[in-house]
C-alpha positions as CSV (number, residue, x, y, z in Angstrom):
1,X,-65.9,81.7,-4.2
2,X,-62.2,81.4,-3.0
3,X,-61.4,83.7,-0.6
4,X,-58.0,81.8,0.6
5,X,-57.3,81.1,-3.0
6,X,-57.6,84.6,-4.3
7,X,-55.4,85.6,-1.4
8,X,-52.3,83.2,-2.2
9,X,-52.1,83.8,-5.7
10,X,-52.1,87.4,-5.3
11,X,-49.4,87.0,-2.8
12,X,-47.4,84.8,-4.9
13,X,-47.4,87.2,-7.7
14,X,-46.4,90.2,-5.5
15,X,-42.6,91.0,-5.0
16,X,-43.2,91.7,-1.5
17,X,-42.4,95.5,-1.8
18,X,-44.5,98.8,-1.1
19,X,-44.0,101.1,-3.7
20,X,-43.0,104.8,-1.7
21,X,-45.4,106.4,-4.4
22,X,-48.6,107.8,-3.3
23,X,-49.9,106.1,-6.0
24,X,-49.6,102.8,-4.2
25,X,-51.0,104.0,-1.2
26,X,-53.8,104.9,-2.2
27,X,-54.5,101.7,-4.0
28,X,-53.4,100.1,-1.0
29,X,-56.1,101.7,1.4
30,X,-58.6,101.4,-1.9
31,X,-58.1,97.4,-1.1
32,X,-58.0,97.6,2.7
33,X,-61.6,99.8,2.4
34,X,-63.0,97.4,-0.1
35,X,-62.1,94.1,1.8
36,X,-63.4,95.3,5.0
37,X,-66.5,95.9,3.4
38,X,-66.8,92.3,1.9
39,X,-66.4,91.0,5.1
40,X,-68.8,93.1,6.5
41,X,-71.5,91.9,3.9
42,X,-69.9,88.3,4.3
43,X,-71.1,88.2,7.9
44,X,-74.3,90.0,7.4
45,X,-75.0,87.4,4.8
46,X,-74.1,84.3,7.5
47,X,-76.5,86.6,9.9
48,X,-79.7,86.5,7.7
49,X,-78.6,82.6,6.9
50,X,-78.9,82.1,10.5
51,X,-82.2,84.0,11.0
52,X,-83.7,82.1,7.9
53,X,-83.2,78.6,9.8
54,X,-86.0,78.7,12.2
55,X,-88.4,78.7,9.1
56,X,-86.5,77.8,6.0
57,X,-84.3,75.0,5.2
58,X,-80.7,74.6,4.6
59,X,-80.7,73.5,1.7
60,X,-83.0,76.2,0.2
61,X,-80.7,79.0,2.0
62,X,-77.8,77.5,0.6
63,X,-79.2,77.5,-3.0
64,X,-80.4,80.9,-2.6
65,X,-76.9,82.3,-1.5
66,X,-75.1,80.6,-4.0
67,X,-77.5,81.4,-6.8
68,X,-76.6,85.3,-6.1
69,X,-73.1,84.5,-7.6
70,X,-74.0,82.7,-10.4
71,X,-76.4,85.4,-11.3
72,X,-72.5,87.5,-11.1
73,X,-71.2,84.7,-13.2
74,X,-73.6,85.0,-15.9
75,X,-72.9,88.9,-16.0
76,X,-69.3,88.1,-16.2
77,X,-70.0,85.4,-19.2
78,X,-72.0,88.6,-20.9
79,X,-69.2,90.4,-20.5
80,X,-66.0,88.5,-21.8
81,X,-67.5,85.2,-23.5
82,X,-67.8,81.4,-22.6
83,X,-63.9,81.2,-22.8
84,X,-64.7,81.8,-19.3
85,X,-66.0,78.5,-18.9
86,X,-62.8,76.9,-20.8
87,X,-60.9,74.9,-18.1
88,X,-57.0,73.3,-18.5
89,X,-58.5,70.8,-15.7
90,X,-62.4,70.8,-16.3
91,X,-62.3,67.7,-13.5
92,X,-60.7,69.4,-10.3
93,X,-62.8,72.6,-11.0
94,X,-65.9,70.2,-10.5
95,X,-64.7,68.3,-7.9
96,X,-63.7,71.8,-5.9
97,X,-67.4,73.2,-6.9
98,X,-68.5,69.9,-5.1
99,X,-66.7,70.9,-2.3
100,X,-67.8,73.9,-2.0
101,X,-71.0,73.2,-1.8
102,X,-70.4,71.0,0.9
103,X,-68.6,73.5,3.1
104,X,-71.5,76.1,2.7
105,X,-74.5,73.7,3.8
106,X,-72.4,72.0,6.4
107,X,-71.5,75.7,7.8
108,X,-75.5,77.0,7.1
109,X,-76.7,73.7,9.1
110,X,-73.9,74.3,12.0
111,X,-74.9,77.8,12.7
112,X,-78.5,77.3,13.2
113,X,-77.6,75.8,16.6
114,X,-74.5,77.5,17.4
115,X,-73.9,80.9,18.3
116,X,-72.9,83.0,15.0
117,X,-69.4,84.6,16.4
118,X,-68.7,81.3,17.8
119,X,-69.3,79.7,14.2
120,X,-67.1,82.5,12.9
121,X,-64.4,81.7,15.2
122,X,-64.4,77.6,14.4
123,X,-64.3,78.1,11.0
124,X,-60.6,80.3,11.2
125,X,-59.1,76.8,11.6
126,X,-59.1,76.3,8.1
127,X,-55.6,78.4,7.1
128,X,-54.4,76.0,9.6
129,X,-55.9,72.7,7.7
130,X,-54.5,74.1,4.1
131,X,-51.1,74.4,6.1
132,X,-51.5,71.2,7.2
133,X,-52.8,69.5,4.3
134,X,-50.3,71.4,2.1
135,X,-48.0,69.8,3.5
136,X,-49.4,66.3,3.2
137,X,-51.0,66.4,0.2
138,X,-48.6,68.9,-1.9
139,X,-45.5,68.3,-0.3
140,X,-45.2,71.7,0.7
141,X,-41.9,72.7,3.1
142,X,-43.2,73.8,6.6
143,X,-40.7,74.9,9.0
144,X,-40.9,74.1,12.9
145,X,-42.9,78.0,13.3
146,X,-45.5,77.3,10.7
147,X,-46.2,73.4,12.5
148,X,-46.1,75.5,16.3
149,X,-48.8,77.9,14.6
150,X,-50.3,75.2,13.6
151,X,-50.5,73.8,16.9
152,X,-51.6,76.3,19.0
153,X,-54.2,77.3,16.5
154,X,-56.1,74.4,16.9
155,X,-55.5,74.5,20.9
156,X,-57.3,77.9,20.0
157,X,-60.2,76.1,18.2
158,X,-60.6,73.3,21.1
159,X,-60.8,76.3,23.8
160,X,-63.4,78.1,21.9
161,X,-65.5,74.4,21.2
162,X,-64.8,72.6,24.3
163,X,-65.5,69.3,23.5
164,X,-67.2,66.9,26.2
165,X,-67.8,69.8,28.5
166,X,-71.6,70.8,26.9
167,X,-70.4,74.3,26.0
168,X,-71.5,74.0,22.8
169,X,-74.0,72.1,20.5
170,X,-72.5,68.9,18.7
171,X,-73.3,70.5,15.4
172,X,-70.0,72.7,16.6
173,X,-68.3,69.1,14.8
174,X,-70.0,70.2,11.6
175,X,-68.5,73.8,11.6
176,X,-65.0,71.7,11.3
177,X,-65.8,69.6,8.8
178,X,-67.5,72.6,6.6
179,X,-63.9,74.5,7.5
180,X,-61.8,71.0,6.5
181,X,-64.0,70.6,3.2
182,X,-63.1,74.8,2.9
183,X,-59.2,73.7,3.1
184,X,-59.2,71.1,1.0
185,X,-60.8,73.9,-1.9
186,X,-57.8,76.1,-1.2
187,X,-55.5,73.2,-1.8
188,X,-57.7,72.8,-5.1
189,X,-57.2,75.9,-6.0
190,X,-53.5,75.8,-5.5
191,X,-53.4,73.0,-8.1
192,X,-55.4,75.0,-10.7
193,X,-54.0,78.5,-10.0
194,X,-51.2,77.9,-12.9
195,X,-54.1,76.6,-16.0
196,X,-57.1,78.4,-14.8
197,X,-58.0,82.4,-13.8
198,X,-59.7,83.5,-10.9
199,X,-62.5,84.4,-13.4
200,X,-62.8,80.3,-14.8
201,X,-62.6,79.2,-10.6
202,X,-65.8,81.4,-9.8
203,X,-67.6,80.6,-13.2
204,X,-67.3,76.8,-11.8
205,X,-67.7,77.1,-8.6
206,X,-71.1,79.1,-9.0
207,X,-72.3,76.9,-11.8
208,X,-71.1,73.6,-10.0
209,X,-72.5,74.2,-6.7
210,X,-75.8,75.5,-7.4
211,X,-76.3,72.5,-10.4
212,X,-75.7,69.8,-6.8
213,X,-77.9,72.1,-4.2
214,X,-80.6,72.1,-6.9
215,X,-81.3,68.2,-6.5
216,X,-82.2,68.4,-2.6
217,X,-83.4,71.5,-2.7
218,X,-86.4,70.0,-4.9
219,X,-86.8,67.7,-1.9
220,X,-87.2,70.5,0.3
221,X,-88.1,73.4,-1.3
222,X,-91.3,75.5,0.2
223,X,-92.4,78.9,-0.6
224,X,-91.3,81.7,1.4
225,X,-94.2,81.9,3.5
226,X,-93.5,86.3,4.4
227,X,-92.3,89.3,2.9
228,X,-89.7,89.6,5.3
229,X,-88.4,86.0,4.0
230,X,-88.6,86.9,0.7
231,X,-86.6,89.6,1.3
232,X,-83.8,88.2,3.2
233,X,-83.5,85.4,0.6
234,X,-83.4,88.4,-2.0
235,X,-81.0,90.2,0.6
236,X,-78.7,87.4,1.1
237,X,-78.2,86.6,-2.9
238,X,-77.2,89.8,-3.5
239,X,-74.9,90.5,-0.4
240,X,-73.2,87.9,-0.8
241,X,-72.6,88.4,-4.9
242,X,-71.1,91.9,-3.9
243,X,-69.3,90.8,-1.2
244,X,-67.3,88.0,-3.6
245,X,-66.7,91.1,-5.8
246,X,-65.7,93.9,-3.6
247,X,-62.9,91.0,-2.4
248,X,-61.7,90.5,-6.4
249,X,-61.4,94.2,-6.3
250,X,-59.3,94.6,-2.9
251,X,-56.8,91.9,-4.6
252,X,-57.0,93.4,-7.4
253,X,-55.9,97.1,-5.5
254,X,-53.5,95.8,-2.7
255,X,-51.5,92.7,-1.9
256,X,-53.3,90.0,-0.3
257,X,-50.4,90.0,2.9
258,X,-52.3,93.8,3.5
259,X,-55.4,92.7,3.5
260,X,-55.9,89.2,3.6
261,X,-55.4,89.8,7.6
262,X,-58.7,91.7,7.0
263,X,-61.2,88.9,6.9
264,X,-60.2,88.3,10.9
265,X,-63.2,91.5,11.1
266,X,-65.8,88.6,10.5
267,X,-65.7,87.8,14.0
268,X,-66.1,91.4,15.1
269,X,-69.1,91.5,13.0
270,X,-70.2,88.1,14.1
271,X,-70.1,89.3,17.6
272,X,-72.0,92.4,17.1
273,X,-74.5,90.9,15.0
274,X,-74.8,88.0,17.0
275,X,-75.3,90.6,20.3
276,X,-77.9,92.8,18.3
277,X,-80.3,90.1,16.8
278,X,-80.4,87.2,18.9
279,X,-78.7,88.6,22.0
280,X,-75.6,85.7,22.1
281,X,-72.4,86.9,23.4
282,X,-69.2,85.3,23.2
283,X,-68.0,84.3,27.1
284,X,-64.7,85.0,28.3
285,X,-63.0,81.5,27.1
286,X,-64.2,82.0,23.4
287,X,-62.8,85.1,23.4
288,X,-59.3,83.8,24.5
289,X,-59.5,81.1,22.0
290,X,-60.5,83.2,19.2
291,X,-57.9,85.8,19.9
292,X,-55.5,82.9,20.0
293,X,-56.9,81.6,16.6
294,X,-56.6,85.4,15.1
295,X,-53.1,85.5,16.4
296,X,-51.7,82.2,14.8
297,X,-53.6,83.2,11.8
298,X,-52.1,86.5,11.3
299,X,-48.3,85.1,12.0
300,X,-49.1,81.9,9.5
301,X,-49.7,84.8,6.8
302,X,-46.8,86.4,8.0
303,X,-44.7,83.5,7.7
304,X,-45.9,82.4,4.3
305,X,-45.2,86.3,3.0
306,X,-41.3,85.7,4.3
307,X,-40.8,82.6,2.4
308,X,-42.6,84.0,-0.9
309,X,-40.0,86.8,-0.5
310,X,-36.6,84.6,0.1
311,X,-38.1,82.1,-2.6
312,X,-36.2,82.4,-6.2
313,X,-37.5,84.3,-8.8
314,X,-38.6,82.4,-11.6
């Protein structure tokens, strides 16, 4: 699912403007309610992930979370037909649902040896990366504020990693490379925003990642050996297919500038989970790095609303 994705088109469709009624308001805190929720599901999901590595394998976690939305995306092809499957760019859809499942084994693998809020906290680099490779690969205009955000987010990231010092376990490299594969799905998602709906990008990305974790998950794949895997797999699968949904619903309810911001919780989350079921806390320089990530983060989204708003109406 597109989290990033969701959030730009819904802020490039907004006008930028509050309506005064209470009407709006109260959609507006309906969205801010139902996103916080998501991402506290979100991370409970990454928790149980985490927990299921000592005894299960990636691959099989992965497969198991992913299989929870396309259980969602058969309900929503029930619901409103296989048009849902009809793609203006069938090619990039795959090649994104690739990606996707990339990011999500390379993030399941990284977290087994790093601390979860940690995890959390490397993977906010990747607004930064669709920044970056927005402008690379898009030719998207980035003024001088945008690149300095930019820049002292990832200053962020190398504060909370620390590389060469042995703060951290190397798999820390793969939590940047799951967040870089991440980017390059927004920038996918840029592409097909103006052919495909949200509804088509799900539909593909559930179908198309769990068709490729299927293959090595053969390779791997052993029966959950306790009720308490069993239902943590179970858990997990469905966590995470109402978490995707309660986040359609938020952007669906309130503009993704309001609650996009939200999904900076994860690391709150991360933290307390991480304290309460395997007793990591973050130490004083992840902190300062995170905050700095969560800063740049929140200014980047502020930045990107401005120029939506000066941009010409079409």
């Amino acid at each position: 699912m597109d989290r990033t994705g969701q959030w730009r088109r819904k802020i490039a469709t907004s006008n930028g403007h509050l309506s005064p009624s209470g009407g709006r308001h109260s959609d507006t805190m309906r969205g801010i309610m139902l996103m916080a929720t998501g991402m506290f599901m979100f991370s409970a999901v990454d928790t149980m992930a985490k927990f299921l590595t000592d005894t299960i394998h990636p691959f099989q976690i992965v497969w198991c979370r992913q299989l929870g939305l396309l259980l969602g995306v058969f309900l929503l092809i029930s619901l409103k037909g296989k048009s849902v499957l009809v793609s203006a760019n069938p090619k990039l859809q795959i090649a994104r649902g690739a990606l996707a499942a990339v990011s999500a084994t390379l993030f399941i693998i990284g977290v087994k040896f790093v601390p979860l809020a940690d995890a959390v906290a490397i993977t906010f680099v990747a607004p930064f990366m669709v920044t970056v490779m927005g402008a690379l690969i898009l030719r998207e205009p980035v003024g001088i504020r945008r690149w300095s955000a930019v820049l002292i987010g990832f200053i962020g990231t190398l504060i909370v990693i620390r590389p060469g010092l042995g703060v951290l376990h190397p798999a820390a490299g793969l939590l940047v490379i799951a967040a870089s594969a991440f980017a390059l799905r927004q920038i996918l998602s840029r592409v097909l925003a103006g052919g495909d709906s949200a509804g088509t990008t799900v539909a593909y990305t559930a179908i198309v990642s769990c068709a490729l974790l299927t293959v090595p998950m053969l390779f791997v794949w052993e029966p959950p050996s306790s009720t308490t895997e069993i239902i943590l797999l179970v858990a997990m699968a469905v966590l995470a297919a109402c978490g995707e949904t309660l986040v359609i619903m938020a952007l669906d309810a309130a503009q993704a500038v309001v609650v996009a911001p939200l999904q900076y919780t994860l690391l709150i989350w991360g933290t307390f989970y991480g304290f309460v079921v395997f007793g990591q806390f973050p130490d004083a320089w992840t902190w300062f790095g995170a905050m700095i990530i969560v800063a740049t983060g929140i200014y980047t989204l502020n930045r990107e609303r401005l120029a939506l708003q000066r941009a010409p109406k079409q």
